[in-house]
N, C-alpha and C positions, 0 to 999 in steps of 0.2 A: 624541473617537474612540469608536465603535460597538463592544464588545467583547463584547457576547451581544445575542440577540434575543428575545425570550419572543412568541408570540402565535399566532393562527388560520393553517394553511397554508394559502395560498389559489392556489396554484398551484406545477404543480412538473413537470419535465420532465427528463431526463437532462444534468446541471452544471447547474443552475439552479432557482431556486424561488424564489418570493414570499410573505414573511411578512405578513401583518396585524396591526398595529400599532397598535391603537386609530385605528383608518381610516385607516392612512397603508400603504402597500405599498411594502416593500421588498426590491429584486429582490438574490437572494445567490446566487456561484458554488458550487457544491461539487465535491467528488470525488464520480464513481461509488460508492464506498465510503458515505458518507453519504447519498449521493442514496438507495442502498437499504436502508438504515436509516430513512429517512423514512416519518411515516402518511401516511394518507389525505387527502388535500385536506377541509378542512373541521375538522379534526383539532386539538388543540395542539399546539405545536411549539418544540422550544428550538435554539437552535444556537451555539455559539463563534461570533465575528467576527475576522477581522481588516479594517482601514477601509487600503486601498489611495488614500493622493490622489496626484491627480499634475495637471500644468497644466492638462490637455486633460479629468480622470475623474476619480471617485471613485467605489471600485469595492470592494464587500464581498464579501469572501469565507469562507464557513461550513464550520464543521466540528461533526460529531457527539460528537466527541470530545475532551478539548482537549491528549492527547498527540497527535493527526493535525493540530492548531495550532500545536502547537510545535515537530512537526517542518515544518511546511510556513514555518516563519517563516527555521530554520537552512536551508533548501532553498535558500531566496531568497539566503544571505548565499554562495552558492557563485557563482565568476562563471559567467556564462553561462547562468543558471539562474533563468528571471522567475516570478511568477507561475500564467504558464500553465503551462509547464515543472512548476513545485511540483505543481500540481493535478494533471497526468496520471499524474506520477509516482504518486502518491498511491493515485489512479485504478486501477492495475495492480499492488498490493503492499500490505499491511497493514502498518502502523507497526512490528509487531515484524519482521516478514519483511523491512523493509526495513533496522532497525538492524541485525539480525544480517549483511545482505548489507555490508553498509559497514564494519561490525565485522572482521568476516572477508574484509574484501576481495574479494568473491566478483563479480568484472567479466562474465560470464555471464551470473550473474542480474539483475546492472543494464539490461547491454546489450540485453536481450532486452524491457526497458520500452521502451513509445510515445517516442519524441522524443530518447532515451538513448544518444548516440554512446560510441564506446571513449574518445573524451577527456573529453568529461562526466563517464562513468563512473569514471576516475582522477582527477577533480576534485572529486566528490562525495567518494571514499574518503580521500584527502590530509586534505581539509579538513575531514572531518566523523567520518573515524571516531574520533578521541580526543574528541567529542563527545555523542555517544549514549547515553552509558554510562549517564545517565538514566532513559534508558525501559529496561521490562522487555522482553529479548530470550528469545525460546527458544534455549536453549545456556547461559543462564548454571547457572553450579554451584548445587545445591540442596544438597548437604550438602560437605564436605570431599572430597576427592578422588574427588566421585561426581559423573560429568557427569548433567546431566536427560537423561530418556531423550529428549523432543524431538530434541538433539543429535544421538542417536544415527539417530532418524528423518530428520533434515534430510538428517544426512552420506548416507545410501541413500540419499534424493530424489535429491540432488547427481549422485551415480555415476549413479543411474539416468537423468538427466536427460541427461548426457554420451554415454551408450550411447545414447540415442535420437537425440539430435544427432549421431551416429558414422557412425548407420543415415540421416541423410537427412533426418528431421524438423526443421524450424526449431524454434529454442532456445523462445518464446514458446508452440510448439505443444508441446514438449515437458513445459515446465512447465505447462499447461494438463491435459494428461492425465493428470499425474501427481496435480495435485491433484482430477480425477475420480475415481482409484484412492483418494485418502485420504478423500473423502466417501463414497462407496458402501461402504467397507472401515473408517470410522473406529476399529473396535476391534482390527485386524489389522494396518492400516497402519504403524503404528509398529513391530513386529517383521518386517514379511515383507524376506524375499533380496531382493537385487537383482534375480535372475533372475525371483521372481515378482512383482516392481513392473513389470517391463518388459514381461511377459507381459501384465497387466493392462491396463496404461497401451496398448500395443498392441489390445486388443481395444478400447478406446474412441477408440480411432484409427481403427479399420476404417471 
């Protein structure tokens, strides 16, 4: 089995790219997420594999990371949940962003993933949240009875995200805007009200 790939990028397009391989080219899927962590064509290039066979394919898929490999491997052991499935999820949520949603249950911020029904998203949480505890999530405790302030920023996103979907905005949109208020704000964002996340996140809506 194929478990990394080291070589020249020699092509690469959004879920896909082609490694050079001492002249052998081999085509790998990825997530969005990785896809734009990638250089330049012509570039070197490393990537996690996992070697997908199956009767009809054999099918690699890459990761930048190899906690975004090991959660796209538990993805797979959920039913209903292939492959492709793993990857978009993937696609639309950063490894911590996702453990903590599974951790906490948070069916919102699943359902509001590509391809992620309400029953998925109670399949995903059943079956995987006593299993994350691996990766580092924002929210875990940093000292004794002190939550990380992350937590305290999520829990606002959360609210503020609800108040926008209250207002009308789809859930997907809402969390989109929210994380434009926390990049243009990075140093504020973790302390502002509710009311000025929502103000915010509304002016990038406009």
């Amino acid at each position: 089995m194929i478990a990394t790939l080291a070589g020249i990028l020699f092509f690469k397009q959004p879920n896909q790219l082609i490694v050079d391989v001492g002249g052998v080219g081999y085509e790998v899927l990825v997530s969005a997420r990785t896809y734009g962590r990638l250089p330049a064509p012509g570039d070197e290039v490393f990537v996690h594999v996992y070697t997908s066979v199956r009767e009809d394919a054999i099918t690699l898929y890459g990761f930048g990371e190899m906690d975004e490999k090991k959660l796209f491997l538990l993805l797979n052991t959920v039913s209903g949940v292939g492959p492709k499935l793993a990857l978009g999820i993937l696609s639309g949520i950063s490894v911590p962003e996702l453990c903590e949603a599974l951790a906490l249950k948070d069916m919102e911020r699943l359902v509001a993933l590509s391809g992620v029904g309400r029953k998925t998203a109670q399949r995903l949480c059943v079956e995987l949240q006593d299993k994350v505890g691996g990766f580092a999530r924002p929210g875990a405790e940093t000292d004794r009875g002190q939550p990380d302030n992350r937590m305290v920023e999520d829990e606002s996103f959360h609210n503020a995200a609800s108040a926008l979907v209250n207002l009308g905005y789809p859930q997907a949109q809402a969390w989109k805007a929210l994380r434009t208020v926390r990049q243009q704000h990075p140093d504020e964002a973790g302390t502002m009200k509710i009311e000025a996340l929502i103000r915010e996140a509304l002016r990038s809506l406009a």
